[in-house]
C-alpha positions in Angstrom: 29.5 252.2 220.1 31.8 254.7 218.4 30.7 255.4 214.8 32.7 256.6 211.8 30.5 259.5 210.5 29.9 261.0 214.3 32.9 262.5 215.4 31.2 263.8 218.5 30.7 260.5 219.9 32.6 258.3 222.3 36.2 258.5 221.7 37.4 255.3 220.7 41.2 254.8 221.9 44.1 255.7 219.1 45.0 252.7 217.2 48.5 251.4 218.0 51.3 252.3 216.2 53.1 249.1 215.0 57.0 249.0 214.7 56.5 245.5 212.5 59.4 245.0 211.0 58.6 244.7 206.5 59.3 240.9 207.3 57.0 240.7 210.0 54.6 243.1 207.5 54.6 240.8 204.8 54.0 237.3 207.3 50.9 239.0 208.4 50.1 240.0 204.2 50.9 236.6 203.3 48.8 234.9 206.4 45.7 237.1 205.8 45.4 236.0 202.2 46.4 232.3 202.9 43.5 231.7 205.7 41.0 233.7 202.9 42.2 231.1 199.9 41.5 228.5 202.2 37.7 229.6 202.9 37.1 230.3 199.2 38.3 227.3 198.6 36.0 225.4 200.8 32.9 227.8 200.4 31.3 225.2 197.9 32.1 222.2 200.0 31.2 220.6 203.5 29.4 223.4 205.9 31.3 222.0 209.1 34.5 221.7 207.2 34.1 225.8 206.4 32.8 226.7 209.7 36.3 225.1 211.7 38.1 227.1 208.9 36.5 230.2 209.8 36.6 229.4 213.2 40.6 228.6 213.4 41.0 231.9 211.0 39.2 234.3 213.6 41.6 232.5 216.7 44.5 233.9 214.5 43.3 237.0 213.3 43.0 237.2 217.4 46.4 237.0 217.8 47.6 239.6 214.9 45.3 242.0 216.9 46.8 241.2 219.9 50.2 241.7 218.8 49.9 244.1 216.2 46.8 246.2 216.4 44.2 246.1 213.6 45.8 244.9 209.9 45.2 248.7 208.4 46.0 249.5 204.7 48.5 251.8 206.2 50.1 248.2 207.8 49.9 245.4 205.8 48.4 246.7 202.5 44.8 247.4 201.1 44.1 243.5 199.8 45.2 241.8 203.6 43.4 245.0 205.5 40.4 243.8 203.4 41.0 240.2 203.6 41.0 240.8 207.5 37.8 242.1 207.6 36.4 239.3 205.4 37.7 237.0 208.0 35.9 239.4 211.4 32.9 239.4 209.2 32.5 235.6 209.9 33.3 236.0 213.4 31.2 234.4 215.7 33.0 236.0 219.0 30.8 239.1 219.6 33.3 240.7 222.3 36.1 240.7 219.6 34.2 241.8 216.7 33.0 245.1 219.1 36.8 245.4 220.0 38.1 245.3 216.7 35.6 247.9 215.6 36.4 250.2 217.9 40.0 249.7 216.3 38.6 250.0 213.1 36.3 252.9 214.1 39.7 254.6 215.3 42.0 253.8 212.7 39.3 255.3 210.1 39.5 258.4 211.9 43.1 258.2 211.8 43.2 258.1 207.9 44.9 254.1 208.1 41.8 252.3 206.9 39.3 252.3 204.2 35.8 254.3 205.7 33.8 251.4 203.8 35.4 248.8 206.8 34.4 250.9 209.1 31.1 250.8 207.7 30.9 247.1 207.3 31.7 246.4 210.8 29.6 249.1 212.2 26.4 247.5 210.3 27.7 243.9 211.3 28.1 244.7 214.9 24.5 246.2 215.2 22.7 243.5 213.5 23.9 240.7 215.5 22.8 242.8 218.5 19.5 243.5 216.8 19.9 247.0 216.6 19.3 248.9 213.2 22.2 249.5 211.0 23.4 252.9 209.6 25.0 252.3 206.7 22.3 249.3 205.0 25.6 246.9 204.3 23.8 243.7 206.0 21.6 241.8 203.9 19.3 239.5 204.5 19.6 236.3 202.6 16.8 235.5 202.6 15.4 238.4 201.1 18.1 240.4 199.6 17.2 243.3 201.4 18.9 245.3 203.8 18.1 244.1 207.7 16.7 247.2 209.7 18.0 250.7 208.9 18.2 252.9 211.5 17.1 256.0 209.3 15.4 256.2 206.1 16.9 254.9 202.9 17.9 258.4 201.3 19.0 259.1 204.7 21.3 256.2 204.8 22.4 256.5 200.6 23.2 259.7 201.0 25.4 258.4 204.1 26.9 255.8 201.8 27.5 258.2 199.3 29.8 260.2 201.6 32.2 257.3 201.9 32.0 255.9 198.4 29.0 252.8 198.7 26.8 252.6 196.3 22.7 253.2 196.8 20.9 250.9 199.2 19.0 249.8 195.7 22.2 249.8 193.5 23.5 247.6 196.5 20.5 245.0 196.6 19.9 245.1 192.4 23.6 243.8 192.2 22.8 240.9 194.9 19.7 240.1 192.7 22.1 240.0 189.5 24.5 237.9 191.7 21.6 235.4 192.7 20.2 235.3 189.0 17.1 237.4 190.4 15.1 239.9 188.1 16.0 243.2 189.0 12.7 244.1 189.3 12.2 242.1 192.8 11.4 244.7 195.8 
């Protein structure tokens, strides 16, 4: 799997250069943050009713990669290139989620996305495959700490730091804060 801080690895293909017309641009701006209001508006209510929303939102965000290549910054704006990844995060389709980092791994590489997705999906790809993460961006809920890191945690902060993420523990004190936990909590 191609990662964003080892330019000597695998060579992940160049991301497509889109000829979207603005119209076409600002569908795909306005579609990204519609199927995102929708979850967040259903995040408090009925499981099932969130999880065929999440499903039906990763069957589109299919299609904008099929015809467009991966929503970068560079394409359809920071907010939709970050509501995109939002909606991959909750994909359950393992095959697209490694395609679309590659994408992502690329397009980071290319200067058209934010390091920090690249990140994100990197981490999210390797813990649903078990493997330890590099960057410490996967929590556990259950927990609040970070699932397996594949190097120690000054390793890894000083990895984050070198794209702009806070410390592992900066990263897991504002989860406690966000759950109402102490700060003190391991």
């Amino acid at each position: 799997m191609p990662s964003i801080d080892d330019p000597a690895g695998e060579r992940p293909p160049a991301i497509e250069r889109n000829m979207a017309t603005p119209e076409v641009i600002a569908a795909l701006r306005e579609s990204l943050r519609d199927m995102i209001a929708e979850e967040r508006q259903q995040v408090s209510g009925a499981p099932h009713t969130l999880a065929i929303t999440r499903g039906r939102n990763s069957v589109v965000l299919k299609e904008i990669v099929e015809a467009h290549g991966w929503p970068t910054g560079t394409l359809v704006g920071d907010r939709a290139a970050l509501n995109a990844l939002m909606i991959l995060l909750h994909c359950l389709d393992l095959p697209f989620l490694h395609a679309c980092c590659i994408r992502i791994v690329s397009a980071v590489a290319a200067g058209d996305c934010d390091p920090i997705h690249g990140a994100y999906i990197e981490d999210h790809c390797a813990v649903q495959e078990g493997r330890p993460q590099r960057w410490g961006t996967k929590i556990d809920p259950a927990t609040l700490l970070p699932y397996l890191l594949e190097d120690p945690e000054p390793v890894v902060d000083q990895r984050r730091a070198g794209i702009g993420l806070p410390t592992v523990k900066q990263e897991r004190t504002q989860h406690q804060a966000a759950r109402g936990l102490r700060a003190c909590l391991p």
